[in-house]
C-alpha positions as CSV (number, residue, x, y, z in Angstrom):
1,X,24.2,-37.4,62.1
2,X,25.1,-40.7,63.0
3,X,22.8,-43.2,60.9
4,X,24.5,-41.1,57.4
5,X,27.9,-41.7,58.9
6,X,27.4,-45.3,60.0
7,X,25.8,-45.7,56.4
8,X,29.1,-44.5,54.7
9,X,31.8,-46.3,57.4
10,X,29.8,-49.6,56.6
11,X,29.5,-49.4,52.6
12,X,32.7,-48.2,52.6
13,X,33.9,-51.6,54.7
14,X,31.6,-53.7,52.6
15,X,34.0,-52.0,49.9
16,X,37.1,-52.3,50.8
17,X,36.7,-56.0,52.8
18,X,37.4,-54.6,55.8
19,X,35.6,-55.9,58.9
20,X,33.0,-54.4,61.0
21,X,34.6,-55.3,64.2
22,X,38.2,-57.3,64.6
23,X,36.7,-59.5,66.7
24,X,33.9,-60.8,64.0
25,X,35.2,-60.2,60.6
26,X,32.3,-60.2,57.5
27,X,32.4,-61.1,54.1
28,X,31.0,-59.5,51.1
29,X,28.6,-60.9,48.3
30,X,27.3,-59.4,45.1
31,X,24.0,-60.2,43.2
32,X,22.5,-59.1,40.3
33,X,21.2,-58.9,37.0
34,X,20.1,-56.6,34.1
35,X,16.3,-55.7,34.9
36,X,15.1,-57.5,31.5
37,X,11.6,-58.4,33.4
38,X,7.7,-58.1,31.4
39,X,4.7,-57.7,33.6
40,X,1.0,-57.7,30.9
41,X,0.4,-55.0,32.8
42,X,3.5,-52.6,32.6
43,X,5.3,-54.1,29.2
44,X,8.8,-55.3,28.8
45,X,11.1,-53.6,31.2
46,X,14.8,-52.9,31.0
47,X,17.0,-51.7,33.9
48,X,19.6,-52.6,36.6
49,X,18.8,-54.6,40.3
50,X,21.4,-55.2,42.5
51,X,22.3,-56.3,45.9
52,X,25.7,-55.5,48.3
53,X,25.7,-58.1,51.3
54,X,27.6,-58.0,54.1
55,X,27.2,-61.2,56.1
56,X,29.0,-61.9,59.3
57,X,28.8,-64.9,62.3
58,X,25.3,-65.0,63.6
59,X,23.8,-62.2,61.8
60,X,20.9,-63.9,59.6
61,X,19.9,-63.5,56.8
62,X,23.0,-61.1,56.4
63,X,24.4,-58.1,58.8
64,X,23.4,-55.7,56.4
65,X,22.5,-55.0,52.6
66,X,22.5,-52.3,50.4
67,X,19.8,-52.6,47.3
68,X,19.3,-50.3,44.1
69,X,16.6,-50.9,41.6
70,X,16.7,-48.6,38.5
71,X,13.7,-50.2,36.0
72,X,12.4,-48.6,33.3
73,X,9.5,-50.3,30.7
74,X,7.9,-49.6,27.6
75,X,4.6,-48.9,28.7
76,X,6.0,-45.5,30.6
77,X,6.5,-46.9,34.2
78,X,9.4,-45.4,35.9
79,X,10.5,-47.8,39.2
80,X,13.6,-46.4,41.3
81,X,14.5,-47.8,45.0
82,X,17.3,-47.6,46.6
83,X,17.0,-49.1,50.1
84,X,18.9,-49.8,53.0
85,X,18.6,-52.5,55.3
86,X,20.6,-53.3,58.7
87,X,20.4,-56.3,62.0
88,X,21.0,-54.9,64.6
89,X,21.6,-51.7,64.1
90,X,23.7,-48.9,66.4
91,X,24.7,-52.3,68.3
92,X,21.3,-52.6,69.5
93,X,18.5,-55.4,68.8
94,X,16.9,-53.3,66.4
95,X,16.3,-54.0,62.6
96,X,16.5,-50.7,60.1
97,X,15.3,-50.4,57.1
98,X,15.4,-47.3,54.8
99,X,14.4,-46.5,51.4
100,X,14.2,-43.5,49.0
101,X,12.3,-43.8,45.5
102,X,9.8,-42.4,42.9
103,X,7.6,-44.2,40.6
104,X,6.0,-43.0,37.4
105,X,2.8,-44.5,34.9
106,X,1.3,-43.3,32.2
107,X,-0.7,-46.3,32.1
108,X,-2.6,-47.2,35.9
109,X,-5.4,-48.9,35.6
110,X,-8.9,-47.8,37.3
111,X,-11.8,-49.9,35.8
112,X,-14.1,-48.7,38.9
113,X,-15.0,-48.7,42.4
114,X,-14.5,-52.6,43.7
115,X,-17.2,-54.8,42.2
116,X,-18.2,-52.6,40.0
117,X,-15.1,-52.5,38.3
118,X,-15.1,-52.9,34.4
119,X,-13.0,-52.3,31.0
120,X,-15.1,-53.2,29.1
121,X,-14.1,-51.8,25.5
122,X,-17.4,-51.2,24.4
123,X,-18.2,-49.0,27.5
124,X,-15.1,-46.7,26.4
125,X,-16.8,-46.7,23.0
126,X,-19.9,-45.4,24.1
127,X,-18.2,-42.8,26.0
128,X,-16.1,-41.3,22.9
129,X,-19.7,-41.7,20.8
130,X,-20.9,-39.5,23.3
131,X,-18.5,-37.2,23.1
132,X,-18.5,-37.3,19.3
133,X,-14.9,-38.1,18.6
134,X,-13.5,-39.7,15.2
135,X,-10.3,-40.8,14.2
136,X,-7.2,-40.6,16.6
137,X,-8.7,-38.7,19.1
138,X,-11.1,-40.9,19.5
139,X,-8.5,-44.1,19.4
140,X,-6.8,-41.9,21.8
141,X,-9.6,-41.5,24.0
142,X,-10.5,-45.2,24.1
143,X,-7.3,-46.2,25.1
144,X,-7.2,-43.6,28.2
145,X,-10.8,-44.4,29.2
146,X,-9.5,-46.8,31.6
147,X,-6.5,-45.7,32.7
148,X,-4.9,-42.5,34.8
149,X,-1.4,-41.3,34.9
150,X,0.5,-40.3,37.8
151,X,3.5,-40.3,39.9
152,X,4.7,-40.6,43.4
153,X,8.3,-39.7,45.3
154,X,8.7,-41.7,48.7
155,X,10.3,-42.5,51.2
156,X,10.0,-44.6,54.4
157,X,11.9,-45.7,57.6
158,X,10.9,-49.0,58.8
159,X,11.9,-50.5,62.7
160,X,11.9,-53.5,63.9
161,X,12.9,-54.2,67.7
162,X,13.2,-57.4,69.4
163,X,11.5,-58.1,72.2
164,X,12.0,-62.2,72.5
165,X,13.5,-65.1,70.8
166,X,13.7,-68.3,71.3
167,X,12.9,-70.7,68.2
168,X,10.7,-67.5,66.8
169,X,11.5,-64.0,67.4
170,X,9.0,-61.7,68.4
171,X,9.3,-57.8,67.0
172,X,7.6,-54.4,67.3
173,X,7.4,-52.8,64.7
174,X,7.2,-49.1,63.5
175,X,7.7,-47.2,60.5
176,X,7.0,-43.6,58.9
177,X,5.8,-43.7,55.3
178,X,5.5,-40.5,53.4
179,X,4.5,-40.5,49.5
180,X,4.0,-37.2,47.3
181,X,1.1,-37.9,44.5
182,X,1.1,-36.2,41.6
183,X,-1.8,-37.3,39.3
184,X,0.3,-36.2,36.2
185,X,3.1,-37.4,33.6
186,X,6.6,-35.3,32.6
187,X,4.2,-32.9,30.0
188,X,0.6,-33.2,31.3
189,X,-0.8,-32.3,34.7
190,X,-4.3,-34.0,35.2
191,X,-6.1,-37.1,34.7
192,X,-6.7,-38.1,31.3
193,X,-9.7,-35.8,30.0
194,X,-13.0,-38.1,29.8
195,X,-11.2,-40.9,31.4
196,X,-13.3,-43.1,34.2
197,X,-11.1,-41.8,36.7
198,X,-11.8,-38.2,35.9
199,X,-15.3,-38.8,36.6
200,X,-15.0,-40.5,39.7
201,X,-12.0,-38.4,41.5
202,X,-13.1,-34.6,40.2
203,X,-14.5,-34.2,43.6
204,X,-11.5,-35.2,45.5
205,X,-8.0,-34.3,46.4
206,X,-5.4,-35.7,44.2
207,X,-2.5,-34.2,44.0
208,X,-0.7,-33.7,47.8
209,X,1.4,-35.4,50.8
210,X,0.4,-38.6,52.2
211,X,1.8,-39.2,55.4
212,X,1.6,-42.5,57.6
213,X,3.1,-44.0,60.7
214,X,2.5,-47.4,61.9
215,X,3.2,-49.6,64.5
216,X,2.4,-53.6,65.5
217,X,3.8,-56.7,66.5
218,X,5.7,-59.5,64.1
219,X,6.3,-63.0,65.3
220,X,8.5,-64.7,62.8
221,X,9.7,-68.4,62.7
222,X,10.8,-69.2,58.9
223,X,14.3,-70.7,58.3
224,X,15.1,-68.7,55.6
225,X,14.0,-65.2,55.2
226,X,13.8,-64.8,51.2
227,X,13.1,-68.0,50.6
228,X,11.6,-69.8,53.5
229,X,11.0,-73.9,53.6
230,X,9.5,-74.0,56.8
231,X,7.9,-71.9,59.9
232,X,5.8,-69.2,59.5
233,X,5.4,-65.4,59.7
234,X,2.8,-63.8,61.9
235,X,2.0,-59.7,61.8
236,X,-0.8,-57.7,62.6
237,X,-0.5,-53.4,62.6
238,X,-2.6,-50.1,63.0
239,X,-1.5,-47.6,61.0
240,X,-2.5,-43.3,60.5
241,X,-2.9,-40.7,58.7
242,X,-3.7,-37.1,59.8
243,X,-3.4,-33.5,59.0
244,X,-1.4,-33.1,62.2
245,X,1.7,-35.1,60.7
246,X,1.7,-33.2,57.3
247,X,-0.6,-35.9,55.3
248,X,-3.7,-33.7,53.1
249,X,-5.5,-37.0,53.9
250,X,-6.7,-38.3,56.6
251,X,-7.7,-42.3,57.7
252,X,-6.8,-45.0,59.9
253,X,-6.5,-48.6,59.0
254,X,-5.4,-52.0,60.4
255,X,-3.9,-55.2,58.7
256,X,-3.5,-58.8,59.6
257,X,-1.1,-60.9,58.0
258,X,-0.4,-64.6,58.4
259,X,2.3,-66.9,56.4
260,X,3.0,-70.4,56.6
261,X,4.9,-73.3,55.1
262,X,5.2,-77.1,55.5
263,X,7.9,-78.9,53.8
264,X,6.4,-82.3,52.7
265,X,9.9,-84.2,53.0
266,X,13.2,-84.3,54.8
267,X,15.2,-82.1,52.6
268,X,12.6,-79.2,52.6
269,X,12.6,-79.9,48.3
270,X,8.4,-79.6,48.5
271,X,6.6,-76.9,50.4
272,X,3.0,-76.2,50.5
273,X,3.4,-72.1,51.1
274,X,0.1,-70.0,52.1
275,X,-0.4,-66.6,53.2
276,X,-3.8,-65.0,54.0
277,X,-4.5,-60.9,54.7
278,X,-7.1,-58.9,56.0
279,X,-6.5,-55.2,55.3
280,X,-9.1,-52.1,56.1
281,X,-9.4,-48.7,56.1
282,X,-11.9,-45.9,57.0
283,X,-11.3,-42.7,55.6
284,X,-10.0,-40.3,52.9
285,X,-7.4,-42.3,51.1
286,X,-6.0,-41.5,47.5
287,X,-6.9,-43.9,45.2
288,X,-2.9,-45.6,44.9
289,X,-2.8,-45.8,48.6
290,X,-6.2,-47.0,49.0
291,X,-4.7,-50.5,46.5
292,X,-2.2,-51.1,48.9
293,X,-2.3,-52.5,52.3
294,X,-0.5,-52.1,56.2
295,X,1.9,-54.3,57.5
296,X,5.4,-54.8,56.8
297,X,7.7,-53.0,53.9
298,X,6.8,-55.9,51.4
299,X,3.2,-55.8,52.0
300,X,3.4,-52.1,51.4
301,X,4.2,-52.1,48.6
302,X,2.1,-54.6,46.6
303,X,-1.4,-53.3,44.8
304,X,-4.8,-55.2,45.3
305,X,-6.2,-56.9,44.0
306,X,-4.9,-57.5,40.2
307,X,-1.0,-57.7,39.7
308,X,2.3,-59.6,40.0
309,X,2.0,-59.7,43.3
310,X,-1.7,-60.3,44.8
311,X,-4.6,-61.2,42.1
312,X,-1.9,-62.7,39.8
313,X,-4.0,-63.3,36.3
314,X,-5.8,-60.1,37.0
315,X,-4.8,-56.4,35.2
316,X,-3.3,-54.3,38.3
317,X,-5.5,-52.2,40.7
318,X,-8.5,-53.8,38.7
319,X,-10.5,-54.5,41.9
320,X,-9.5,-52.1,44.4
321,X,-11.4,-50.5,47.7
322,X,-10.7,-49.7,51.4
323,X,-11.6,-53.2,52.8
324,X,-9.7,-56.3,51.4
325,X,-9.1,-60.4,52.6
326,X,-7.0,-62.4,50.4
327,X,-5.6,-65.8,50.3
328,X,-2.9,-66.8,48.6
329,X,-1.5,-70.8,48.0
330,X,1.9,-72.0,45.9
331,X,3.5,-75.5,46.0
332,X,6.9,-75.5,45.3
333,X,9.7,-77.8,44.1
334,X,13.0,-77.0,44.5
335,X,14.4,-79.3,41.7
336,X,17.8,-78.6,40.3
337,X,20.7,-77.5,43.3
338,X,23.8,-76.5,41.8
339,X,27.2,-74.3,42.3
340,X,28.2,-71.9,39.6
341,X,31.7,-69.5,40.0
342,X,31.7,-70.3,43.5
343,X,27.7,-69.3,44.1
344,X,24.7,-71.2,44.7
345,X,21.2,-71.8,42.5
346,X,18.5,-73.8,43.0
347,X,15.3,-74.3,40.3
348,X,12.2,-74.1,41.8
349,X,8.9,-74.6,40.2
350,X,5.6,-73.5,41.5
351,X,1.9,-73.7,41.4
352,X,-0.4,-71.2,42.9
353,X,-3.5,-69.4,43.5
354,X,-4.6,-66.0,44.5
355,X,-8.2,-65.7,45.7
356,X,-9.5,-62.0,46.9
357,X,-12.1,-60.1,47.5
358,X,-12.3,-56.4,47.8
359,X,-14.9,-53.3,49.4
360,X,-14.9,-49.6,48.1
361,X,-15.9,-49.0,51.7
362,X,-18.2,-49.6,54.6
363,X,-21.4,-48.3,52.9
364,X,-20.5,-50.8,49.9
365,X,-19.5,-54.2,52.1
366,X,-22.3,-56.0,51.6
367,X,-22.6,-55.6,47.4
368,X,-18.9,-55.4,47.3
369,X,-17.9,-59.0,49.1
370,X,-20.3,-61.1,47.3
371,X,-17.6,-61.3,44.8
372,X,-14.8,-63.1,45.0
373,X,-12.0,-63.0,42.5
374,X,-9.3,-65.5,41.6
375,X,-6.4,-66.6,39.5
376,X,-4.2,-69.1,39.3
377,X,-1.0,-70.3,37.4
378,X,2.3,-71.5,37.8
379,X,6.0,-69.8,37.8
380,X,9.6,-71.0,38.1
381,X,12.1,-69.0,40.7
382,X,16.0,-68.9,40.5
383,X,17.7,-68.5,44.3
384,X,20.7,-66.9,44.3
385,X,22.6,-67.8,47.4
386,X,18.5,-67.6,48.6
387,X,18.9,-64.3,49.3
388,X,18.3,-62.9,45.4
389,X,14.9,-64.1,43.9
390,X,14.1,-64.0,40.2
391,X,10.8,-64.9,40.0
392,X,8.6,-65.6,36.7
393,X,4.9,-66.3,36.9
394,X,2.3,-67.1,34.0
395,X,-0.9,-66.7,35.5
396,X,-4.7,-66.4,34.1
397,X,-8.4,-65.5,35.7
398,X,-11.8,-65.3,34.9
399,X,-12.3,-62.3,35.3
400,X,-9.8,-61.6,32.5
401,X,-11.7,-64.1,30.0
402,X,-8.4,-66.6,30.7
403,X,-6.3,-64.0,29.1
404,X,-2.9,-65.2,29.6
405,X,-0.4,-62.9,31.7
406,X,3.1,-63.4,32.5
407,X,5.7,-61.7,35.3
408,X,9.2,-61.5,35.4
409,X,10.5,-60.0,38.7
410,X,12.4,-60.2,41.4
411,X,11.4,-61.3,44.9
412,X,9.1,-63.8,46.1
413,X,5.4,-63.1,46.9
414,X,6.0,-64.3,50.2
C-alpha cells in the first residue's frame, strides 16, 4: 500500500505547492501542448501530452514527474500512457518508474520476415488476382495485404538503484514488463483475411500475455538527461520470458546500448550525438515484441527497424527480426535561446542518419545481415525548460524510393 499512497501525498503536494519536506522545499512546473503531431506512417494525430514536475535542491533532472499522453490519429492508432517517474524513491537511492497504457492500429505494417521484406503493390495485386476479387473488395484487399491490425494493454515497473557516483553514476537496473496482444480491432478479431501476415503467423500464437523481467547495469554521464550536450550513456541487459511468470511465450534476449555526445565549442551550441545498439533474441516472440528491443524504458519502446524513432525514412516495423545492430548519428545546433512567460526555449536543428540491419533469426543470419538499411534527414527540436522535447524530423531512404516522410513527436531519439 505504500507506493499508491506516496503517489497521491506527492501529486497532491505538487498540487497544492506544498513541500515534500520543510527542510527542502520543491517547486512545480507545467509543460505541454495539444498532441497535433503526423508520423507517414500513422497520419495526422490529435491529442493531449503533458508533464507535472516537481523539482527540488539536488534532485536532477527533477524529484519527480507525472506524464499523460492521450493521442489519437487518423489512420486508427490509439496511444495512451500515463507514467510515473520518481529519484529517489521511499528515501532510498532508487529511481521508479511506472506506467500504465494501451495502444491500438488498424494499420501495422508486416512487409515480411527481415530481408525479405516487401510492399510491393504489384505483389498485393497478384495476390487478390489470385483470389479473383473485383471492385472494393479487391481495393480493400490490396490495401490490407500488407498490413495487420492489433492491440496491446501494458504495463511496466522499471528500477533503477545506485550503486556509485562520482562524475557518472552507475545503476542496476530491473524492470517487469507485461503486454496483452490482441491481433484484432474494436469490430473484428483476426488478421486481415489474405493479408501477408495471415500467411506467415497462422501457425503461431497470437493473441495471449507476454510477460518479461529484466535486469543489467547503466553507467550514465550526460549533463542533461532529455537533452544531453555532453557525456555519454552506457547499458547493457538480459531480459526473459517464460511460462512460469504467466507469459504464453517463451525467449530470452540481451541488448547493448551505447550513447555519446561531443560538444564541438564552449557553450555546448554544436554536438555530434551517436548512439549504436545490438539487440538479440532466441525464441518464441510475437511478432510486435519481436520489433522492439531490451534495455531501458525508452529503448522499449521504439520499433525496428523503420519509424520515427530507429530507421527514420523507412515505413515502421518494415524490416523486423529477432537479431538487430543499429547506428544512429545527429548533429545538432542549438541556435535561438530565449525566455517566454517566465520559461525557457531553445531552437535546435539537426542532421542525422540511421543505419540498421536486421535477422528473422539464427537460421537466417547469414542471408539476413548482408543487408544493411539506411535513412537520413534532418529535423528541428523545441526544449522546453530541456526537460519537454518536441521534435520534428523529415527523413527519406532507399529503401523507400526517397519517399519523403515526416515526424512530429515528442521526445528525443536519444
Amino acid at each position: 500500500m505504500k507506493m499508491p499512497v506516496l503517489i497521491i501525498v506527492t501529486i497532491f503536494a505538487m498540487l497544492t505547492g506544498t513541500a515534500f519536506s520543510e527542510e527542502s522545499p520543491s517547486t512545480i512546473r507545467f509543460s505541454g501542448i495539444p498532441a497535433l503531431g503526423y508520423s507517414s506512417d500513422t497520419g495526422f494525430g490529435f491529442g493531449v501530452i503533458g508533464s507535472m514536475y516537481v523539482d527540488k535542491d539536488d534532485f536532477a533532472p527533477y524529484k519527480a514527474a507525472l506524464g499523460l499522453k492521450l493521442y489519437f490519429t487518423t489512420k486508427g492508432v490509439n496511444s495512451h500512457v500515463l507514467q510515473w517517474d520518481e529519484v529517489k524513491a521511499f528515501g532510498l537511492l532508487l529511481r521508479l518508474t511506472a506506467r500504465l497504457g494501451f495502444f491500438s492500429t488498424v494499420a501495422q505494417n508486416y512487409c515480411g520476415p527481415a530481408s525479405d521484406a516487401r510492399c510491393q503493390k504489384e505483389d498485393a495485386e497478384l495476390a487478390a488476382d489470385r483470389a479473383k476479387l473485383v471492385d472494393d473488395p479487391r481495393n480493400d484487399f490490396i490495401n490490407h495485404y500488407y498490413k495487420n491490425r492489433f492491440m496491446s494493454f501494458f504495463g511496466d515497473l522499471a528500477t533503477r538503484w545506485l550503486l556509485w557516483q562520482d562524475q557518472a553514476k552507475l545503476e542496476l537496473m530491473a524492470s517487469y514488463r507485461g503486454n496483452y496482444y490482441l491481433v484484432r480491432d474494436f469490430k473484428n478479431s483476426g488478421p486481415y483475411e489474405g493479408s501477408l501476415y495471415q500467411k506467415d503467423f497462422k501457425d503461431q500464437r497470437t493473441d495471449g500475455y507476454l510477460s518479461v523481467l529484466e535486469v543489467g547495469l547503466m553507467l550514465d554521464k550526460r549533463d542533461n538527461e532529455p537533452a544531453p550536450t555532453s557525456g555519454y550513456w552506457l547499458e547493457s541487459s538480459i531480459r526473459g520470458s517464460s511460462f512460469v511468470i504467466g507469459s504464453a511465450w517463451n525467449y530470452i534476449g540481451g541488448n547493448a546500448a551505447a550513447r555519446f555526445y561531443f560538444p564541438l565549442d564552449q557553450n555546448h551550441r554544436l554536438v555530434i550525438a551517436s548512439q549504436t545498439i545490438a539487440d538479440v533474441m532466441a525464441g518464441d516472440v510475437p511478432f510486435d515484441a519481436m520489433s522492439r528491443m531490451g534495455g531501458s524504458q525508452a529503448l522499449s519502446d521504439f520499433t525496428a527497424f523503420g519509424g520515427q524513432y530507429i530507421g527514420r525514412g523507412i515505413r515502421d516495423q518494415r524490416y523486423v527480426g529477432r537479431i538487430k545492430f543499429i547506428e544512429q548519428a545527429e548533429f545538432r545546433y542549438n541556435f535561438w535561446s530565449f525566455d517566454l512567460f517566465k520559461q525557457h526555449f531553445d531552437l535546435v536543428g539537426a542532421l542525422f542518419g540511421d543505419i540498421g540491419m536486421t535477422a528473422w533469426n539464427f537460421s537466417r543470419f547469414t542471408k539476413d545481415m548482408r543487408h544493411v538499411y539506411a535513412g537520413f534527414g534532418s529535423g528541428l527540436r523545441i526544449y522546453w525548460n530541456k526537460t519537454f522535447i518536441i521534435r520534428g524530423d523529415l527523413a527519406f531512404s532507399p529503401s523507400e524510393d526517397f519517399s519523403p516522410m515526416f515526424y512530429l513527436v515528442v521526445g528525443n531519439v536519444f
